[in-house]
C-alpha positions as a Markdown table, in Angstrom:
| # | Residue | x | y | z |
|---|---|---|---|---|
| 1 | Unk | -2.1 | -22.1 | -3.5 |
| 2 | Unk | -3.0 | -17.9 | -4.0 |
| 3 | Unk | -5.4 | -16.5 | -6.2 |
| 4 | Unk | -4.8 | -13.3 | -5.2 |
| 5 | Unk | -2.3 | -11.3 | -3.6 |
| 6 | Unk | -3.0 | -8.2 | -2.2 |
| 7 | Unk | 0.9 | -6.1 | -2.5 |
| 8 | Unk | 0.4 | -3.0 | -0.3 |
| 9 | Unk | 2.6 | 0.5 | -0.7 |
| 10 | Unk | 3.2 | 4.0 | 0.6 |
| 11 | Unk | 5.5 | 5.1 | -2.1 |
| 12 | Unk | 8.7 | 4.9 | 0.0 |
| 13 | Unk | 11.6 | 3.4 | -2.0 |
| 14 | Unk | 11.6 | 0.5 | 1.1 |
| 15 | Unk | 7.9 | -0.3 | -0.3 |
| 16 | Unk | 8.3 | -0.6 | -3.8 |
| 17 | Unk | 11.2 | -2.9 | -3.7 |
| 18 | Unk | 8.8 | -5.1 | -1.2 |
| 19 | Unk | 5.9 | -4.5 | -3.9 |
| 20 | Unk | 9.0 | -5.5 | -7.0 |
| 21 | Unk | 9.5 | -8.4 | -4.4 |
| 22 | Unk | 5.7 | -9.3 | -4.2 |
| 23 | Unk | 5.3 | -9.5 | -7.8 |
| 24 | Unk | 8.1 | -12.1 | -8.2 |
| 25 | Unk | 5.8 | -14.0 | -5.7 |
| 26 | Unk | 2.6 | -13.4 | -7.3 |
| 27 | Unk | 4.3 | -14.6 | -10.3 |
| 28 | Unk | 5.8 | -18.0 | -8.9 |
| 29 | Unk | 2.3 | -18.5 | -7.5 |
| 30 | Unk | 0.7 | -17.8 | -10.5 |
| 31 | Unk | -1.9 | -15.5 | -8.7 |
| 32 | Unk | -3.3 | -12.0 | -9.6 |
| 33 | Unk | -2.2 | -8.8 | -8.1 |
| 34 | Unk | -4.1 | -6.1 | -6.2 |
| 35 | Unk | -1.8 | -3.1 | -5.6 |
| 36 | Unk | -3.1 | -1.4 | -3.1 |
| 37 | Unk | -2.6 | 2.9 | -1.7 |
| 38 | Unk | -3.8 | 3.8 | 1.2 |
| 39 | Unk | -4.1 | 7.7 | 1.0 |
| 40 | Unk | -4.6 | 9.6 | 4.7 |
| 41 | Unk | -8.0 | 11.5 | 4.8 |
| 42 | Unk | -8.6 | 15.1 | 4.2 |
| 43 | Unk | -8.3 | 16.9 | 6.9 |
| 44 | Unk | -10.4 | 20.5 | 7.1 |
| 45 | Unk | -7.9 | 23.2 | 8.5 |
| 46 | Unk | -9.6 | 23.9 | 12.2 |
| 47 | Unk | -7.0 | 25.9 | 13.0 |
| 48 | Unk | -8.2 | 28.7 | 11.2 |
| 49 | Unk | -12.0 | 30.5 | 10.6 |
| 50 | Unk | -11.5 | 31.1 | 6.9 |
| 51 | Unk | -9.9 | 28.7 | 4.9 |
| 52 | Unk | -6.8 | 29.9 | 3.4 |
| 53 | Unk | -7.2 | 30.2 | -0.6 |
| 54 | Unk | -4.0 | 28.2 | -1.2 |
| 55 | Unk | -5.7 | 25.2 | 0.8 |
| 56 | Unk | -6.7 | 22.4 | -1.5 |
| 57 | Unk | -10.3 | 21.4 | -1.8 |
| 58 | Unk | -11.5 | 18.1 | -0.7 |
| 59 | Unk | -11.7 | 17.3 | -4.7 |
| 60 | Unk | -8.2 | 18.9 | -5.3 |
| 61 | Unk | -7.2 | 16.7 | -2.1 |
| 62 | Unk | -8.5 | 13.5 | -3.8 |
| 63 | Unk | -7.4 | 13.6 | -7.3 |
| 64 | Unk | -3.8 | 14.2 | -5.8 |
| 65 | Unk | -3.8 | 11.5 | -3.7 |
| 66 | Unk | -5.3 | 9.4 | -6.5 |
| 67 | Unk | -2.6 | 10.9 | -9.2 |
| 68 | Unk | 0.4 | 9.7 | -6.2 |
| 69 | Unk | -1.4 | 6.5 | -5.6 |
| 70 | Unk | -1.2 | 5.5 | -9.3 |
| 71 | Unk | 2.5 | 6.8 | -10.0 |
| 72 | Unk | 3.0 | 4.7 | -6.3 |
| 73 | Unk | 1.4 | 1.8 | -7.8 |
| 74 | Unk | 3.1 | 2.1 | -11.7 |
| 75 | Unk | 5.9 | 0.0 | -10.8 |
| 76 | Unk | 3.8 | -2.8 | -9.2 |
| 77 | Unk | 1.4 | -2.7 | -12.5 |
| 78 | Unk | 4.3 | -2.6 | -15.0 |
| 79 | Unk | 5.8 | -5.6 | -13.3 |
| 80 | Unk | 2.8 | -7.5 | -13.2 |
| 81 | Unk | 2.1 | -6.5 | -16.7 |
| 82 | Unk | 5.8 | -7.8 | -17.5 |
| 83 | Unk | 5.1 | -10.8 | -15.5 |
| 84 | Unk | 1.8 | -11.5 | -17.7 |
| 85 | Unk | -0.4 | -11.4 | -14.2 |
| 86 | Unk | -3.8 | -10.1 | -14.3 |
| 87 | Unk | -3.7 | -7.2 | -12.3 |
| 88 | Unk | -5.5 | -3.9 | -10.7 |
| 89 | Unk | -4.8 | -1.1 | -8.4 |
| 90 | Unk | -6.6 | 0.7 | -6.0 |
| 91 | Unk | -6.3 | 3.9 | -4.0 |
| 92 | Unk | -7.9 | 3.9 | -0.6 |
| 93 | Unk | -8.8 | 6.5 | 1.8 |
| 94 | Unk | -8.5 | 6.1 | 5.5 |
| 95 | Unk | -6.7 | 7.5 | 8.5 |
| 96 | Unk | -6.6 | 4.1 | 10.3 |
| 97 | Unk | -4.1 | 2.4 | 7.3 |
| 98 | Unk | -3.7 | -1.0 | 8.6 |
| 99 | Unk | -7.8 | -1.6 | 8.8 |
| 100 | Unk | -8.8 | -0.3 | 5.2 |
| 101 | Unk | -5.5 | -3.1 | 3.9 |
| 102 | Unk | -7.6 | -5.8 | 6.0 |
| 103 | Unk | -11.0 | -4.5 | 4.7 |
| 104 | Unk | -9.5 | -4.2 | 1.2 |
| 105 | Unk | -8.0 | -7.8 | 1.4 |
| 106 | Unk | -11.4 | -8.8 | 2.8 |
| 107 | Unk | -13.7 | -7.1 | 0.0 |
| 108 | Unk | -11.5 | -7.9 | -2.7 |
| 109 | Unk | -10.9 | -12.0 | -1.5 |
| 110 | Unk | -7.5 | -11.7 | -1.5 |
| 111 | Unk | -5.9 | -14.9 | -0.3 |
| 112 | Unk | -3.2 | -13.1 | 0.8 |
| 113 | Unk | -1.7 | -10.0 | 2.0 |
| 114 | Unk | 2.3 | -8.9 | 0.9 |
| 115 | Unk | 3.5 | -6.1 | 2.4 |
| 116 | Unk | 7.2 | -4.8 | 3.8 |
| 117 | Unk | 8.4 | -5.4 | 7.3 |
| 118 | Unk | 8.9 | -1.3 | 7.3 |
| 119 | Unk | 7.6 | 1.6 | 5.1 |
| 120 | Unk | 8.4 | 5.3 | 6.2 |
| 121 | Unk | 7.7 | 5.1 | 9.3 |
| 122 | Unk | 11.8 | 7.1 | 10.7 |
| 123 | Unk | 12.4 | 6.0 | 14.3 |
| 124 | Unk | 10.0 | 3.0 | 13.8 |
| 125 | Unk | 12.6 | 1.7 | 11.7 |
| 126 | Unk | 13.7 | -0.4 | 14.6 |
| 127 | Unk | 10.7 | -2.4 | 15.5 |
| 128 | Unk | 7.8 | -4.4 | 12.8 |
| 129 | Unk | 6.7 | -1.3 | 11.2 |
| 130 | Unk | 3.2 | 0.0 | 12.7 |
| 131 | Unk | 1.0 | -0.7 | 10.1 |
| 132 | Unk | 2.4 | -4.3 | 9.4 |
| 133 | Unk | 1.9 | -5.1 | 13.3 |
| 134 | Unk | -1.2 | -3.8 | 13.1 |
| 135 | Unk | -2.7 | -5.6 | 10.0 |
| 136 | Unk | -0.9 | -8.9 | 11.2 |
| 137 | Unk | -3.4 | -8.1 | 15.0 |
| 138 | Unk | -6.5 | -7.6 | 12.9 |
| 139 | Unk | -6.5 | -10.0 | 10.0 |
| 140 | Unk | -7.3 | -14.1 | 9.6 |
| 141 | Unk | -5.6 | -13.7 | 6.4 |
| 142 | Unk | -2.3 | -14.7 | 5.8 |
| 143 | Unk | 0.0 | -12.2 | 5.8 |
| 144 | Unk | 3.5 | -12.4 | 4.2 |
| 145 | Unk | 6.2 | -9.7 | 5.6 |
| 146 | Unk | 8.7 | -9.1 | 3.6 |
| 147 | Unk | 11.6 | -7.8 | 5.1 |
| 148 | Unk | 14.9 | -5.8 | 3.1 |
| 149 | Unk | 18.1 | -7.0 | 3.8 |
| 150 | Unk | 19.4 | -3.8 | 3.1 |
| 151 | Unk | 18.3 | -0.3 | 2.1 |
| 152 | Unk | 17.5 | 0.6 | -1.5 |
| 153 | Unk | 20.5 | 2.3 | -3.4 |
| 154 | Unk | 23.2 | 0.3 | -1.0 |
């Protein structure tokens, strides 16, 4: 039925059990994984004329956010390797989350998109989490929301 599922993170312990989750789906499909990082952009400091020394560099800025993405995305890769699914993993940059996981799913023809009802997102907490009601608004994909019945560590 899926090729390819696209298994979306932000590192919070919420989103890797959703990505642990994903796997198990991937694997009962018998589809490959994309793990998938979606790292804010850099920001330049405009509050400021001179930028402070101790500010990272937009390279210093990217090789961090691609060093999180891939200790984000371990868990997902060493399931999937355990699960003997092809898989890859990608780190993304955008400040707009829920359309780079749409243009992602797109580019890569994922046949599906698995991500968690809820990721960090505090007060949010309540209602669908932003980024899932967004990507659920802006894709023709399907999308499979995956929701915790309780927290991690409970």
């Amino acid at each position: 039925m899926y090729q390819k599922i696209l298994i979306t993170t932000d590192g919070s312990a919420v989103s890797q059990h959703t990505a642990c989750a994903g796997v198990k789906f991937a694997q009962q499909m018998g589809a490959d994984v994309l793990a998938l990082f979606v790292a804010p952009e850099y920001q330049y400091p405009v509050y400021v004329e001179v930028i402070p020394p101790s500010y990272p560099s937009e390279e210093e800025y990217i090789d961090q956010m691609r060093r999180m993405g891939e200790e984000y995305m371990g868990s997902i890769m060493r399931a999937a390797d355990q699960a003997g699914l092809k898989h890859s993993c990608m780190t993304a940059f955008s400040d707009a989350a829920a359309l780079k996981i749409v243009d992602v799913a797109e580019q890569q023809q994922c046949d599906l998109i698995f991500m968690g009802s809820h990721g960090r997102s505090g007060w949010g907490q309540l209602l669908l989490g932003s980024v899932t009601n967004k990507v659920l608004a802006q894709t023709t994909r399907p999308v499979l929301v995956h929701r915790l019945i309780r927290e991690p560590g409970t």
